[in-house]
C-alpha positions in Angstrom: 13.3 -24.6 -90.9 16.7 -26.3 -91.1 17.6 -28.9 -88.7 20.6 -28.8 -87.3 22.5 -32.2 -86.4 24.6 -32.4 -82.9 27.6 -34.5 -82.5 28.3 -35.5 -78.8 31.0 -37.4 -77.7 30.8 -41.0 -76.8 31.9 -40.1 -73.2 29.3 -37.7 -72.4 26.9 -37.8 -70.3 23.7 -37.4 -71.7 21.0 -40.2 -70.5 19.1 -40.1 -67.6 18.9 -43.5 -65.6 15.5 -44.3 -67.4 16.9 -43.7 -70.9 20.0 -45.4 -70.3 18.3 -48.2 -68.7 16.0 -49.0 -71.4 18.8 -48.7 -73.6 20.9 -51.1 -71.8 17.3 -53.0 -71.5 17.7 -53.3 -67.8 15.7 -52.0 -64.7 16.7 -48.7 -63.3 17.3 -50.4 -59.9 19.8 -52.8 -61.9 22.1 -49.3 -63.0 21.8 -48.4 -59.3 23.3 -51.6 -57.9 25.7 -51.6 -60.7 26.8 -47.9 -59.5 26.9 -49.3 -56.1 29.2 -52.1 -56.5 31.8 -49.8 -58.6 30.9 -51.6 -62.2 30.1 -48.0 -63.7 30.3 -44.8 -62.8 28.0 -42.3 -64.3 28.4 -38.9 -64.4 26.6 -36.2 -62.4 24.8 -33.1 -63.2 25.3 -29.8 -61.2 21.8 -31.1 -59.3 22.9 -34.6 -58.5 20.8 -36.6 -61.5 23.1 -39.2 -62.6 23.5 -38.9 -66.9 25.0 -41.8 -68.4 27.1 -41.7 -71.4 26.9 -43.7 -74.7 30.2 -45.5 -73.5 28.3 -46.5 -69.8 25.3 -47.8 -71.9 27.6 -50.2 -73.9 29.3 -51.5 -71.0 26.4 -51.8 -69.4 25.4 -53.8 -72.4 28.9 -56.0 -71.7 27.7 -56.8 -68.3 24.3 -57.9 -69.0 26.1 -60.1 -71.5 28.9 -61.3 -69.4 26.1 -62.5 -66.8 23.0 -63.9 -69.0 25.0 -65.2 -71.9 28.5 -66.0 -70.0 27.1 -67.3 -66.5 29.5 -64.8 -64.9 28.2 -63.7 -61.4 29.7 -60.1 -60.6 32.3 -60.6 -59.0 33.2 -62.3 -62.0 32.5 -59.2 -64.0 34.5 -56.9 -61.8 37.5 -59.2 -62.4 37.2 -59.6 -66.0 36.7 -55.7 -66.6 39.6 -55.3 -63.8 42.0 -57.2 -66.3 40.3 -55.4 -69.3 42.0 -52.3 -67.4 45.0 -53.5 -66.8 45.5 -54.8 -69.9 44.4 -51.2 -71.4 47.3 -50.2 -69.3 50.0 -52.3 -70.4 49.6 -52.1 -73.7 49.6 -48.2 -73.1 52.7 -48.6 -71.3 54.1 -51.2 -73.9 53.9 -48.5 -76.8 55.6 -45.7 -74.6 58.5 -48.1 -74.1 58.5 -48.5 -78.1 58.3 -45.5 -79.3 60.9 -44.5 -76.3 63.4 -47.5 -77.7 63.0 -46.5 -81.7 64.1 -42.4 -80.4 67.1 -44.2 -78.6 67.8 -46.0 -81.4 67.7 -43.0 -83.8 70.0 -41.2 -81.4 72.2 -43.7 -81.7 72.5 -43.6 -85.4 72.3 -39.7 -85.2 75.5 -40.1 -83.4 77.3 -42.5 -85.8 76.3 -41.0 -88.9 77.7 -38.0 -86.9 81.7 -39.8 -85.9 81.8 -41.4 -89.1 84.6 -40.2 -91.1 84.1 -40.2 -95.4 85.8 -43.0 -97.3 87.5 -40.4 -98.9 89.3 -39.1 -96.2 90.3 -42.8 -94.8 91.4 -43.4 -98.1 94.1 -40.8 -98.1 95.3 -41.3 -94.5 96.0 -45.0 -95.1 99.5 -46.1 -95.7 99.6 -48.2 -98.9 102.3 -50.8 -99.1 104.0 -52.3 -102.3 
């Protein structure tokens, strides 16, 4: 029998709170306050069960790091992935405004290119002197 392999996407929830805790090498409980406090936000099945994606467990992995290794409390951790956001954001925003400013920009020289008149043609209109 050939086995097939299945590709999900990194977003997807797929883990149970069990699996993804002992992923995250947490306590269930732990994923629950987490939930609680806004720090993640799994998703949920037609039943209710929450299923945590590949992306939750690594930020859950983030948080456990930004408290045991980093000394960050959560609130700490709400504020640093906060800024996280809004730097996610910005930068978002930062490239629309660029790639807004070159298509101005080649407009611009669309229009030039478009008034300019051929040497040529100057060259013949000009009044010479002796």
């Amino acid at each position: 029998m050939a086995r097939r392999r299945v590709q999900v996407s990194t977003d997807h929830g797929v883990f149970m709170i069990s699996v993804a805790a002992e992923l995250a090498e947490m306590h269930p409980q732990t994923l629950r306050m987490y939930e609680a406090r806004g720090l993640i936000t799994p998703k949920r099945s037609p039943k209710g069960t929450r299923l945590y994606s590949q992306e939750d467990v690594e930020l859950l992995r983030r948080i456990q790091e930004m408290t045991a290794e980093l000394g960050l409390n959560l609130a700490g951790v709400e504020q640093v992935l906060r800024l996280e956001d809004e730097l996610r954001r910005m930068h978002a925003r930062l490239d629309r405004m660029e790639r807004e400013m070159r298509e101005a920009i080649e407009a611009v020289h669309r229009n030039y290119r478009r008034d300019l008149v051929p040497i040529a043609q100057v060259s013949t209109t000009v009044i010479r002197r002796p």
